[in-house]
Each structure stands twice: as C-alpha cells, then as structure tokens.
VEXDREN-2710 file (C-alpha; in Angstrom, 1 decimal):
% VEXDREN-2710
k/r/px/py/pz
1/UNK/106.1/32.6/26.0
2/UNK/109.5/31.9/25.8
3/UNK/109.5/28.3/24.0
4/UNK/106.9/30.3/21.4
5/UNK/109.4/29.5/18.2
6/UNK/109.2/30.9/14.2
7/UNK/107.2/27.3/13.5
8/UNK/104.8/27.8/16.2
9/UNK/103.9/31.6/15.7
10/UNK/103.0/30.2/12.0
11/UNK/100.7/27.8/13.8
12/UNK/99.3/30.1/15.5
13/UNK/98.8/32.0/12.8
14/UNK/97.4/29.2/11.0
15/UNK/95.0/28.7/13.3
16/UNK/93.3/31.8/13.6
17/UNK/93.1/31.5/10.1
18/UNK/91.6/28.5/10.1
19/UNK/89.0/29.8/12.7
20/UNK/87.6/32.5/10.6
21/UNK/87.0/30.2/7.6
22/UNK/84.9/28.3/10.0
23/UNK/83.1/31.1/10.5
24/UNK/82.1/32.4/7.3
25/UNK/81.6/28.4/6.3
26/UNK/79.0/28.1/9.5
27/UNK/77.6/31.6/9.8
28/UNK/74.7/29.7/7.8
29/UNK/74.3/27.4/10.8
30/UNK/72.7/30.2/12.9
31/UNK/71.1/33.0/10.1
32/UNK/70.1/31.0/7.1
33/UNK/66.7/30.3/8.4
34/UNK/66.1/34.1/9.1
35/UNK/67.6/35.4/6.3
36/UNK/65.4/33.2/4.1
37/UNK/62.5/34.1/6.1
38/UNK/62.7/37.9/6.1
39/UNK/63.3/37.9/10.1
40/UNK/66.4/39.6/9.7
41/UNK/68.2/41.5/6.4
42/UNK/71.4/39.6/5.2
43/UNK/74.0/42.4/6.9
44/UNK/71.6/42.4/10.0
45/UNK/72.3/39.0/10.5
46/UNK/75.8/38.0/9.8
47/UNK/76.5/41.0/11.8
48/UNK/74.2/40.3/15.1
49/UNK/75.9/36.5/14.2
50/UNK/79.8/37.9/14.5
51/UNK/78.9/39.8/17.9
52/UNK/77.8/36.5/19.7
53/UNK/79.9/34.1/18.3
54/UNK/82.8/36.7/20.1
55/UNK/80.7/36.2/23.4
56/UNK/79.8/32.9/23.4
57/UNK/83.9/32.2/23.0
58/UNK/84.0/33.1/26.5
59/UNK/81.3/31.1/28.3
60/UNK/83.0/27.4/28.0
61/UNK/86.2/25.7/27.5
62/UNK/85.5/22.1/28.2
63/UNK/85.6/21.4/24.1
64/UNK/89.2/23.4/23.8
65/UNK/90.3/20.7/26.5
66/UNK/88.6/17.9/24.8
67/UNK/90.8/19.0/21.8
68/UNK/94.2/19.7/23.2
69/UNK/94.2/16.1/25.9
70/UNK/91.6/14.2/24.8
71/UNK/91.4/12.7/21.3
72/UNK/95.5/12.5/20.8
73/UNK/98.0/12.1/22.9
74/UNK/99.7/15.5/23.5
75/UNK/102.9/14.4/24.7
76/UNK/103.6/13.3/21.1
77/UNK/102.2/16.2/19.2
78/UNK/104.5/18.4/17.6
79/UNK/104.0/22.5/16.0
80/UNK/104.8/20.2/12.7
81/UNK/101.5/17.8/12.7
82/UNK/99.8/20.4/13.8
83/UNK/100.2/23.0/11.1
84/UNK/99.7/19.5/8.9
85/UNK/96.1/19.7/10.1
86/UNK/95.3/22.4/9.8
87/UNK/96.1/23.3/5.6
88/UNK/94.4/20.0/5.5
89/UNK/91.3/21.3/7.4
90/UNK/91.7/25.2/6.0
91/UNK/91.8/23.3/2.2
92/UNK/88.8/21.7/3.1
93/UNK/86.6/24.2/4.5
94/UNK/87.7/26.6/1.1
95/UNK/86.8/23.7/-1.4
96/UNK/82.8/22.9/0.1
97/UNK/82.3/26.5/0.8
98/UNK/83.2/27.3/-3.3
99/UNK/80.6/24.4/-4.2
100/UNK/77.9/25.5/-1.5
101/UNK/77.9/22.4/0.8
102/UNK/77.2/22.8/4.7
103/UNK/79.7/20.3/5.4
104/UNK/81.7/20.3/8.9
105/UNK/84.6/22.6/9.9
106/UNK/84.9/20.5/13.2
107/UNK/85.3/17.1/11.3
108/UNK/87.9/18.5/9.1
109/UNK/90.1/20.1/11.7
110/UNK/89.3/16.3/13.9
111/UNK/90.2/14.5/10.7
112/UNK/93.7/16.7/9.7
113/UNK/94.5/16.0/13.3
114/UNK/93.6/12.5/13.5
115/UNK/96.4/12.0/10.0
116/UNK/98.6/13.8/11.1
117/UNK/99.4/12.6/14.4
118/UNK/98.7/9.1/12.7
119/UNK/101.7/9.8/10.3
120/UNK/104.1/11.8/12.5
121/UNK/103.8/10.0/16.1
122/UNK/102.2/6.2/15.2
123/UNK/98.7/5.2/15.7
124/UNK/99.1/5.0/19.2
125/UNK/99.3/8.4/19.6
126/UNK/95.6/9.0/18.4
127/UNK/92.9/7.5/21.1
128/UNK/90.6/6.2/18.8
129/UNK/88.7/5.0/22.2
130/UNK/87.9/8.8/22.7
131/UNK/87.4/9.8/19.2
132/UNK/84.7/7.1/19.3
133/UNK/83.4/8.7/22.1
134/UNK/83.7/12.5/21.5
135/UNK/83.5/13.3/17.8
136/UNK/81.9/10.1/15.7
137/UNK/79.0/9.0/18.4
138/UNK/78.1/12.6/18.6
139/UNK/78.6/12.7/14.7
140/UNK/75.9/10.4/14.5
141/UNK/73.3/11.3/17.0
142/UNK/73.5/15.3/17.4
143/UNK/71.7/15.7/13.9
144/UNK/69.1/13.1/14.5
145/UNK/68.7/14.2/17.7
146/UNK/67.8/17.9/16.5
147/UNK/65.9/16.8/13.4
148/UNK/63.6/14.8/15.8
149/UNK/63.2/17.5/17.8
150/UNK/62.9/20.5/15.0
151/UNK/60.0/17.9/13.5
152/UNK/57.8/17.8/17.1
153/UNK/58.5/21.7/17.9
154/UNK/57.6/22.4/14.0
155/UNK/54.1/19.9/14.0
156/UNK/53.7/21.5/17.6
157/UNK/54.0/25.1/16.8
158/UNK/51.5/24.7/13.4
159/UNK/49.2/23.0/15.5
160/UNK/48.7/25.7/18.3
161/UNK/48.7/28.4/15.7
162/UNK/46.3/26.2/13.1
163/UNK/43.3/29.4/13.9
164/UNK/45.2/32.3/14.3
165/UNK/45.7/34.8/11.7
166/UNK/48.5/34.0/9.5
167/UNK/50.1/36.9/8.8
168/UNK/50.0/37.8/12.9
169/UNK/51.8/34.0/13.1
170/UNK/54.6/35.0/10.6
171/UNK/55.1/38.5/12.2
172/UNK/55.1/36.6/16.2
173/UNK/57.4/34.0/14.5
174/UNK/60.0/36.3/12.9
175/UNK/60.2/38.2/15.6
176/UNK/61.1/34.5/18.4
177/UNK/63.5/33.4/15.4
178/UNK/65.5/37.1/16.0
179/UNK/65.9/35.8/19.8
180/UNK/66.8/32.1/18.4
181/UNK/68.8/32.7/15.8
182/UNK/70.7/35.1/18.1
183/UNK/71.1/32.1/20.7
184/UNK/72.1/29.9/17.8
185/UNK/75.2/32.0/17.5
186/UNK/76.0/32.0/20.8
187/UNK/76.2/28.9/21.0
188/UNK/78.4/28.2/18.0
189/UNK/80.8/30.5/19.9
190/UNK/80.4/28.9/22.7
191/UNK/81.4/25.3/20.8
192/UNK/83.4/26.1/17.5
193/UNK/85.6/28.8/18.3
194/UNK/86.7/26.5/21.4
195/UNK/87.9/24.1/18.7
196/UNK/90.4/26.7/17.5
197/UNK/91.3/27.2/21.3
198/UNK/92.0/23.4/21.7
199/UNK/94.2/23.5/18.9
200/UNK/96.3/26.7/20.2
201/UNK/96.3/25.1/23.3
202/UNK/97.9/21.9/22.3
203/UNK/100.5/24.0/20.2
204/UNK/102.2/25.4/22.9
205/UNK/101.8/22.5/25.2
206/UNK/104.2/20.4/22.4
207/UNK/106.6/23.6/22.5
208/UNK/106.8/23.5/26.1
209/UNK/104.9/27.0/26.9
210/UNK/102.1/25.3/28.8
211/UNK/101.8/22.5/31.0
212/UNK/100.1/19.3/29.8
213/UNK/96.2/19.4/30.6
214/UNK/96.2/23.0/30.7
215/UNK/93.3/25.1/29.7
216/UNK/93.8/28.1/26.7
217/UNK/95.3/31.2/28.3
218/UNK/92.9/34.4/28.5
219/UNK/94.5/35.7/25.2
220/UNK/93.8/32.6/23.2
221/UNK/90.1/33.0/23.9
222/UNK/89.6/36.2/22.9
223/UNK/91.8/35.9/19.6
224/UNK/89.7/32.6/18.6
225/UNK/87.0/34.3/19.7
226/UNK/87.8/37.4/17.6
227/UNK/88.7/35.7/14.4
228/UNK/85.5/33.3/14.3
229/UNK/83.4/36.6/15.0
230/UNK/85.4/38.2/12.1
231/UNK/84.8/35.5/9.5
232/UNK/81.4/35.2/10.9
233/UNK/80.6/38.9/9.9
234/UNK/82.2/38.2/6.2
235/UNK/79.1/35.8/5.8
236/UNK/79.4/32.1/3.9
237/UNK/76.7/33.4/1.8
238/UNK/77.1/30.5/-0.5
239/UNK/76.7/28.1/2.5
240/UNK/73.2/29.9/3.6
241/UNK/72.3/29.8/0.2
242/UNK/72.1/26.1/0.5
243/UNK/70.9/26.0/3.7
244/UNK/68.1/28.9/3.6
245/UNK/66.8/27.4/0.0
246/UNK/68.1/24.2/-0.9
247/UNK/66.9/22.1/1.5
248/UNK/63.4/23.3/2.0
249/UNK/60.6/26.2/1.8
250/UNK/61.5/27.4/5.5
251/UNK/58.9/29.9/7.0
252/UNK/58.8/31.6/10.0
253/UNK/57.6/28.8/12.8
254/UNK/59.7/25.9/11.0
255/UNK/63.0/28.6/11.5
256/UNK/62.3/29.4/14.8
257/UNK/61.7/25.3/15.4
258/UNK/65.1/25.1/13.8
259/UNK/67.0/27.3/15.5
260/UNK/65.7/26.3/18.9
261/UNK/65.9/22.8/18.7
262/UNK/69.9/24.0/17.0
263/UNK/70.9/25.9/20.5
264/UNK/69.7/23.2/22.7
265/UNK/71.8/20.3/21.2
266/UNK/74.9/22.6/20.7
267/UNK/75.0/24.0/24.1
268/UNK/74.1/20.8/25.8
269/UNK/77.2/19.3/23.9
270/UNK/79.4/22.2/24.7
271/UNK/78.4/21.4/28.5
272/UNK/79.7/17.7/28.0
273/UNK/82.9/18.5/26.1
274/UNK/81.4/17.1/23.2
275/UNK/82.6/18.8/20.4
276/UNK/80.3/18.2/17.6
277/UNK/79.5/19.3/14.7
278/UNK/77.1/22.7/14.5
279/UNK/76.6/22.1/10.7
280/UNK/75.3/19.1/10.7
281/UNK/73.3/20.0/13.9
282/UNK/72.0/22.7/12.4
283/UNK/71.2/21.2/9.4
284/UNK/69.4/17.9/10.6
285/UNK/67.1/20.9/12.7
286/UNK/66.3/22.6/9.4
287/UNK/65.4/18.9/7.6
288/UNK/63.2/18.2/11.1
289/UNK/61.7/21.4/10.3
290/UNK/60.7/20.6/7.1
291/UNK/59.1/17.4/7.4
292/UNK/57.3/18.7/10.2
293/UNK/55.3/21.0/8.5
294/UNK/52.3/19.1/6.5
295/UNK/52.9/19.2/2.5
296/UNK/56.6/20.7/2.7
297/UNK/58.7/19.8/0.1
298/UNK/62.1/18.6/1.1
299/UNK/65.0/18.4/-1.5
300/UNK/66.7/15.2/-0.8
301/UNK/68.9/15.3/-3.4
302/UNK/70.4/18.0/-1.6
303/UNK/70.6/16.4/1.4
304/UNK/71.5/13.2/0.2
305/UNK/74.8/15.3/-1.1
306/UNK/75.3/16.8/2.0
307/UNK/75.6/13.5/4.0
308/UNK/78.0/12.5/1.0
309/UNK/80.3/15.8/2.2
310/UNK/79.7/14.6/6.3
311/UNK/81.1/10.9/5.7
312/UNK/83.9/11.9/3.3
313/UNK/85.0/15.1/5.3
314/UNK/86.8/13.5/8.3
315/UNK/88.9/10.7/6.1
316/UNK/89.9/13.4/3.3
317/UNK/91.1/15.6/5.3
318/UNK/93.0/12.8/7.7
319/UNK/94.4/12.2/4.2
320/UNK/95.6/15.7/3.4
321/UNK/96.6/16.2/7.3
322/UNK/98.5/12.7/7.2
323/UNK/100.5/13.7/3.8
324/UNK/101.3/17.2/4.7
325/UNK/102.8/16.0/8.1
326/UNK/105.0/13.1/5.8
327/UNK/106.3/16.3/4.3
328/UNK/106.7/18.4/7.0
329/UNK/108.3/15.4/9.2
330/UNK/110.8/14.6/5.8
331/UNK/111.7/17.9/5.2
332/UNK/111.6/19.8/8.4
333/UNK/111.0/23.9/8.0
334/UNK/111.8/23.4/4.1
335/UNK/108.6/21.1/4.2
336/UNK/106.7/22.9/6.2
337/UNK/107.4/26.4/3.8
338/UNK/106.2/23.8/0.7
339/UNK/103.4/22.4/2.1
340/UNK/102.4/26.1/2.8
341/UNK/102.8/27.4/-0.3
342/UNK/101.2/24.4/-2.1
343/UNK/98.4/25.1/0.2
344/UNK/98.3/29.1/0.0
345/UNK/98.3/28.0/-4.1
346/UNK/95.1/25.9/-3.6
347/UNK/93.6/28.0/-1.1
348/UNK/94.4/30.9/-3.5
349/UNK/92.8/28.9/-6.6
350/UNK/89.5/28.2/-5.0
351/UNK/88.8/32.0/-3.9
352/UNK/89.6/32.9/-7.8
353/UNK/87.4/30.1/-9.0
354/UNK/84.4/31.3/-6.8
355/UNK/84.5/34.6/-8.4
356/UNK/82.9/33.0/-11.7
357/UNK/79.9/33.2/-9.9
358/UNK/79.5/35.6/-6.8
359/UNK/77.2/34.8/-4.1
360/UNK/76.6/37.4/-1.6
361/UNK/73.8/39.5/0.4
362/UNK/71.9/40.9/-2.4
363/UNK/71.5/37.2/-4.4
364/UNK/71.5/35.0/-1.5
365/UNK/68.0/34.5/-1.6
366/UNK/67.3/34.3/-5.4
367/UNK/68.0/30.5/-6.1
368/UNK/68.5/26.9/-4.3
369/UNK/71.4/25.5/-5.7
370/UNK/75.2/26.9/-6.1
371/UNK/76.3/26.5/-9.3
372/UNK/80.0/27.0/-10.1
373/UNK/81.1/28.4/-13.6
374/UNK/84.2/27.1/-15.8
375/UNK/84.3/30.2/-17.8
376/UNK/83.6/33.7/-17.0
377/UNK/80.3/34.9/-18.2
378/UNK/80.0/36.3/-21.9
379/UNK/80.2/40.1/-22.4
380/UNK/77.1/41.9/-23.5
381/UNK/76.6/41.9/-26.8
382/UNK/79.1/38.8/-27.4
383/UNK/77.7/35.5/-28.6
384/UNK/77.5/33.2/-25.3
END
C-alpha cells in the first residue's frame, strides 16, 4: 500500500465509479424479463439483483486476471492510461443509458483500455492476438449462442405446456423466472464486477503495489463487488425499459427461456476467463426468446439500433480513452485534473438532460421506447 499515490487513489476511485454505472446500465440484463412479466415488482427485483451481483463477485476471478495480464501488456500500463479509460468508458455508459440502449459496459471499459494504452505505451503494448481471442470472438458468438438457445428452450417450453391451463403455466413460469432471474445476477457478479477488479488490479501492479500476474486483493473484491451491487439496486430503469418492452411481448416461459439460457453462457464464460459481454448476452436470449414463440412480434428496428450501439461501443470509446491519455500523457496531473473535469461536465450534462423525461419503477412498464426531451414539459394550463 505504500506505492498507492494521489493519481492512483483517483483511479481507484474512478473505478468503483465506473463499476456502479455498470450496474445500474446492466441491472436490465438480469430483471427486465420479470419486471415486464409481473414475476417480480420493480423494487423486488433491482433489489434481489444488487444482493447477488455482491455474491457472485466472490465466486471467480479468472476475468479480473484476463483484464489486468491478458489483453495489454502490464508492464507498460501506467495510473495515467488507466484513468484515460475509464472517463472514456464512464462517458459512455452515462450517454446510452440517457437514450435507453442496452449497449456493453464491458466493451467500453475494453475499448478505453485498448486507446489508451494504444496512445500512451505504442501498439505493441496492446495484444491484439488476445483481444481477438478474449473479448471480439466472444463478442460475436456469446449472443448467438444464447439467442439459439433461448429460441429451442422457448419452442420447447410452449410445446410441453401446449394443454395445460394457461393461467397455471404463467403462475409455474413466474415463479422458475424468480429462481432464473436470481441466477442471472449471480452471474453478472460473478463476470462484470470482476472487470472492475481487473482494472484495480492492473492499477496497482503499474504503481508497484502488486506483483505482475497477481490476482485482486480480498479488499478489491468486495469493494467492486459492493459498488456493482449498489448501482445495481439504483436500477437502469431506462435500460429495462428497452429491454422488458422494446424488443418484444415477453411472457412468463419466453423470460424464464431467457434468463436461463443468459446464466448458462455468462457463467460458462466466467469459467474460461472470457470476459464478455452480459448485455449483449442477455439481449440475444431475450430476441431467441421471442422468435421462439409462434406469432411473437419482434421489433427489429430496435434491435437493429442496438447492434448499431455493440459495433460502435468499443472504437468510440478507444477514441475517447486514446485522447484523454494524449492529454493526460502531455500534461501530466494538470491533464489528468482537465480531462476530469471535462468529463465530470459531460457526465454531469447527461444526468440533467435525462431529467426531461424520468424513467423509473412506477413507468417502467408503460411504453417501449425511450424518448428524450429538448425542453422541459409545458406547465398546466400553458400552451404546449
């Protein structure tokens, strides 16, 4: 703890705030089925959701060490390109959550790394072999893997249930998703918090308080843990806006379907070190889910905008990482207090701007689409 300097308690700090906007922007990855299916009440959820994404922080680590020695090259890292990443990933995760879109938290911290260390070390100090291997195969495959497998359990589960009574199938089927939905958190504890553990990690191996291909320290855990749980329980309830409504009519056996198929991919990947991306697991499970089901609509406009957000995520925020590091590099702890407060600005900006039009427990359900206002609403009684 020693080597633990001004720059790199900021990091830190950045960090853990970077962790619990990823969970309020993915606490949709686990509830929004059930909340859009009745299974569980809006506080229920994000709540049951912020308990178990604090447990499942503590089951695995293999992602954190994918993170801290696997995708860069630590040796070159400095507290500098890493705080670069992470206003570029924070900035990120602020500006899809204000326009509703499940895009991915992991991609955007992978990408601000990725720039930054691009920018403040050289190219070579990124291994593009393993980022290949790690974050864009598993980029590509984990959501088709899930849909595919959401689409057979959803055919599969109508099927078998094709004579029974239906309100008896929604009430048997609500009460599985409470069990899945809960496993679906775990699991995103289990993988995304880890991500905020690979980064604290790799922090203090460039300031000399860890050896290189160290694992996170027992209090890294359980502040990751903590501040993913935290954000988790403050609920993206624009995000499972989108997600519960806007891509399909989910009902109780496609959400279960979802959220099953969800936990198996995530914790399978977690197993491997993979460290994917839960949104756009979770989200290929709930389009599975909906084509599954015989006469389902499924609103491809929405998730034609959605894959727009997953291919543009990791190079934008490569961008932002890769100029904020030019900055920081340039101007040394002057550079790093601007970009901070350019970012705290934006950051700032965003949260006003979402305020035009509130989403939260009591209207997450009422509409599909998140629409964002450029005024404020007219007064009663005004012309509007």
């Amino acid at each position: 703890m020693d080597h633990i300097t001004f720059l790199v308690a900021v990091v830190i700090v950045t960090a853990l705030a970077f962790d619990f906007t990823n969970g309020f922007h993915d606490t949709a990855n686990a509830m929004a089925t059930s909340i859009a299916t009745g299974a569980l009440t809006p506080r229920t959820a994000v709540l049951v959701s912020g308990i178990l994404n604090i447990v499942g922080a503590f089951l695995s680590t293999e992602v954190a060490k994918t993170i801290s020695g696997g995708i860069v090259d630590d040796t070159l890292v400095t507290p500098g390109m890493i705080f670069a990443e992470l206003v570029g990933a924070i900035l990120w995760n602020l500006l899809t959550w204000l326009v509703g879109l499940p895009s991915s938290s992991s991609h955007a911290l992978f990408g601000g790394l990725i720039g930054a260390v691009w920018v403040g070390a050289g190219s070579h100090g990124v291994h593009f072999d393993k980022v290949a291997e790690k974050v864009l195969i598993p980029a590509v495959a984990s959501p088709i893997v899930a849909g595919a497998a959401a689409l057979l359990a959803t055919y599969l589960a109508y099927r078998l249930t094709d004579r029974a009574r239906k309100k008896s199938v929604t009430k048997g089927f609500r009460i599985g998703q409470i069990a899945s939905a809960s496993l679906v958190s775990l699991a995103h504890g289990t993988n995304d918090a880890q991500k905020t553990m690979g980064v604290i990690t790799l922090t203090l191996i460039s300031a000399g308080s860890l050896g290189h291909d160290a694992g996170p320290p027992l209090w890294v855990i359980a502040s990751a843990g903590l501040a993913i749980g935290l954000g988790t329980y403050l609920g993206g309830w624009r995000i499972i806006r989108t997600m519960g409504k806007g891509l399909t009519e989910i009902q109780s056996p496609q959400g279960f379907a979802a959220e099953t198929a969800s936990t198996t991919v995530i914790l399978t990947s977690a197993h491997l070190g993979f460290a994917l991306s839960t949104t756009q697991v979770a989200s290929g499970s709930i389009l599975g889910a909906g084509l599954g089901r015989r006469l389902a609509e499924v609103r491809w406009g929405v998730a034609g905008r959605m894959v727009i957000a997953w291919m543009v995520t990791l190079p934008a925020a490569a961008l932002v990482g890769g100029v904020s590091a030019s900055v920081v590099k340039s101007g040394g702890d002057i550079g790093a207090a601007v970009v901070a407060l350019v970012g705290a600005a934006l950051a700032g900006g965003i949260v006003l701007l979402s305020r035009r039009n509130p989403v939260d427990a009591k209207n997450v359900n009422d509409a599909h689409e998140v629409t964002i206002r450029t005024e404020p609403p007219a007064k009663i009684g005004t012309a509007a």
